[in-house]
C-alpha positions as CSV (number, residue, x, y, z in Angstrom):
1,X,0.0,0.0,0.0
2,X,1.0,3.3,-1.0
3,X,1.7,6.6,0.8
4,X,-1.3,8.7,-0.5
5,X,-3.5,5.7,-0.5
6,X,-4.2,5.8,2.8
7,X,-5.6,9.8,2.4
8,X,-8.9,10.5,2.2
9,X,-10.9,11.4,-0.8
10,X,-12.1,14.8,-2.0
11,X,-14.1,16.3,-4.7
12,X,-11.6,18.8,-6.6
13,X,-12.0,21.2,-9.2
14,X,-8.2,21.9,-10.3
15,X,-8.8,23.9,-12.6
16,X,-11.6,25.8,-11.7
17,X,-14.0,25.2,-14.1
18,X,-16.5,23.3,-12.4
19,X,-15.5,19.4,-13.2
20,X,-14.7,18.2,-10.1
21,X,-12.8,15.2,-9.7
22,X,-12.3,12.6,-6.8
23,X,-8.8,12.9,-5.6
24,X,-6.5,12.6,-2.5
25,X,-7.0,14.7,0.5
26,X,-3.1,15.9,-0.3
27,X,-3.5,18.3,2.5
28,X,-4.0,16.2,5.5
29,X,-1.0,16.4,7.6
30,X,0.2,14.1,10.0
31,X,3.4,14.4,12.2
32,X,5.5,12.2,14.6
33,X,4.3,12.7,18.2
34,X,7.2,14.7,20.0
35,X,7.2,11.9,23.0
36,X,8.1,9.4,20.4
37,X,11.0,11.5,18.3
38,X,12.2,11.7,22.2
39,X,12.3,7.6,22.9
40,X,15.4,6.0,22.5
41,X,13.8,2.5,22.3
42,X,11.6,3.8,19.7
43,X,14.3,5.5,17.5
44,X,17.7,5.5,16.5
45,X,20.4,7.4,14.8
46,X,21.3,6.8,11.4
47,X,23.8,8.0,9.1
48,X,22.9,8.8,5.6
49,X,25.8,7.6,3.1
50,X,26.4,8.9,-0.1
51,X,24.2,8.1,-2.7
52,X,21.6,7.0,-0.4
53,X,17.9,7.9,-0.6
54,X,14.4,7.6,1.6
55,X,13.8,4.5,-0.7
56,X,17.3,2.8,-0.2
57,X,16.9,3.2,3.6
58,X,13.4,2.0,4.1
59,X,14.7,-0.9,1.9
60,X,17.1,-1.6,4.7
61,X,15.6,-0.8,7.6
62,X,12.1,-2.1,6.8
63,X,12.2,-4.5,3.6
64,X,10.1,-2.2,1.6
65,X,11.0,0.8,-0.5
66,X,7.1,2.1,-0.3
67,X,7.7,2.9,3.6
68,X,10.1,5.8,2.3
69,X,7.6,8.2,3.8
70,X,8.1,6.7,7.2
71,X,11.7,8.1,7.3
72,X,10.4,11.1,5.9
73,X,8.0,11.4,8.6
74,X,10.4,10.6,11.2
75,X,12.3,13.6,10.4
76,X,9.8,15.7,9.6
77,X,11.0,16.3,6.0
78,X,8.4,17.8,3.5
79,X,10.3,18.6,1.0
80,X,12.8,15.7,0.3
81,X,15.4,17.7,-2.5
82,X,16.0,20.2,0.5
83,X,15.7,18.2,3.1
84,X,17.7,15.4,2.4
85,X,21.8,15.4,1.5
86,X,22.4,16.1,-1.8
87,X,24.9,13.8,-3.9
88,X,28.6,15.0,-4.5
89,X,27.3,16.3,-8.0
90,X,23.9,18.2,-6.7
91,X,26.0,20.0,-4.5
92,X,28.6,21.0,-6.3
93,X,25.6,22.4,-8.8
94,X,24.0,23.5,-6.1
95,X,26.9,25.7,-4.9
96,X,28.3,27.0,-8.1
97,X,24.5,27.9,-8.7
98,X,23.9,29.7,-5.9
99,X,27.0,31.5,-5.2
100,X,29.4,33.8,-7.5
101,X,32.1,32.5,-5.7
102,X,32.1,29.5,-3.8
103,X,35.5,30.2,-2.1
104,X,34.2,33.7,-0.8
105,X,33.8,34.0,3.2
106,X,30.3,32.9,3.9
107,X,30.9,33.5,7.8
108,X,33.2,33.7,10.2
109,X,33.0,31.5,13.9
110,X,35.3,30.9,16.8
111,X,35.1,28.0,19.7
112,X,33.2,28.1,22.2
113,X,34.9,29.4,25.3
114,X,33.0,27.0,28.3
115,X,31.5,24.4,28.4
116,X,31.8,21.9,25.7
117,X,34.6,24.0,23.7
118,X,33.9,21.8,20.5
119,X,31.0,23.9,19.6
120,X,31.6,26.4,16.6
121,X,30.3,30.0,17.0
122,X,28.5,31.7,14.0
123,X,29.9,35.6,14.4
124,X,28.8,37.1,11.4
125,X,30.2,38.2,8.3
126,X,32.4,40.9,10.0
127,X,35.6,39.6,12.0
128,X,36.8,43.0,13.5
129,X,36.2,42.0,17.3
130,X,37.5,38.5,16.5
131,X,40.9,38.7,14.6
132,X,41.5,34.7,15.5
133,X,38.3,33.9,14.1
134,X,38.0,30.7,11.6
135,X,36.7,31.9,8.1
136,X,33.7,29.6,6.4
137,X,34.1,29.8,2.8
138,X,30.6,29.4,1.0
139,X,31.3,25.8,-0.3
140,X,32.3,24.9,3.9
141,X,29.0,26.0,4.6
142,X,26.6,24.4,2.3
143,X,29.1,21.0,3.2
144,X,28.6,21.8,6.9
145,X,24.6,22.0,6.3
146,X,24.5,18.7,4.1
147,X,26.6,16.9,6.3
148,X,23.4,18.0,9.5
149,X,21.0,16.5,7.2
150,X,22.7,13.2,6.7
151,X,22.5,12.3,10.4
152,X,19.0,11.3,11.0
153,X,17.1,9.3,13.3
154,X,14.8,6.4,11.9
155,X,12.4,4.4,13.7
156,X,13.4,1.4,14.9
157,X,11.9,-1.7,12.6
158,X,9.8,-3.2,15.7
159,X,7.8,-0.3,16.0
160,X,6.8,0.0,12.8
161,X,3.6,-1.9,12.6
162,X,2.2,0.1,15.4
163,X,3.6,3.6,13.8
164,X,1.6,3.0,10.6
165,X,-1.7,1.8,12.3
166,X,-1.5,4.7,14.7
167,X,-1.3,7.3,10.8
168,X,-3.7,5.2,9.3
169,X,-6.2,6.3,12.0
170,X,-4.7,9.6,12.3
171,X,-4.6,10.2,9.1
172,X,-8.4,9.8,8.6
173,X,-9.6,11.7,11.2
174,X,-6.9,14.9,11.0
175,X,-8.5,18.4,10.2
176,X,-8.5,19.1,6.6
């Protein structure tokens, strides 16, 4: 069973001109209760590899590449070309699209100075009151951002039965 097969029907006149058509309820939304995102026994971390995508993991994870939207769900990505890391080549396109110049200072940051000193500071575009600051170059950045979005957390495969019950009912009684 697929994804939108589980949404409710609607009539829908796309185009306005008065033939309406029964389609799915595409705007019925249903998210991940925080208390479960929060349960370790429920979820667990997963790294992203390259070249890997909602399909390939629910392939691994679950058996079946149709439960791609439970990974989606679980992370509480809508829009999966943003939201999920891009391969080498999509981000090198991606870059080089949206920057002049990829090597150009997209920030500058300096450590932490208590507590955990690992953490990286975001200080702006202007280093003047922080000559030892560490320059991000554009490319660094978008790297940096890709590299958050391949570290996801995926729900662990003997839940799953009871997560897709518990969105078929939701899903089917959700406003909208």
């Amino acid at each position: 069973m697929t994804y939108f097969s589980k949404f409710p029907f609607i009539q829908y006149d796309s185009y306005g001109d008065g033939e309406y058509k029964v389609t799915p309820n595409i705007l019925r939304r249903v998210s991940m209760r925080t208390q479960a995102k929060k349960n370790a026994f429920q979820m667990k971390k997963y790294n992203i590899l390259a070249g890997e995508t909602p399909e390939s993991v629910a392939h691994f994870l679950y058996g079946d590449t149709r439960l791609h939207w439970v990974i989606l769900i679980s992370n509480g990505i809508t829009d999966r070309f943003h939201g999920w890391p891009l391969t080498e080549g999509q981000l090198m396109s991606f870059v080089n699209d949206k920057y002049d110049n990829p090597n150009a200072v997209h920030h500058y940051e300096i450590n932490q100075e208590s507590g955990d000193t690992s953490i990286k500071i975001d200080i702006g575009t202007d280093n003047t009151d922080y000559l030892s600051s560490t320059p991000i170059t554009n490319y660094e950045y978008e790297v940096n951002r890709q590299n958050e979005l391949s570290e996801i957390s995926v729900l662990n495969p003997e839940h799953l039965q009871q997560f897709i019950q518990e969105f078929d009912e939701l899903i089917k009684e959700s406003v909208l």
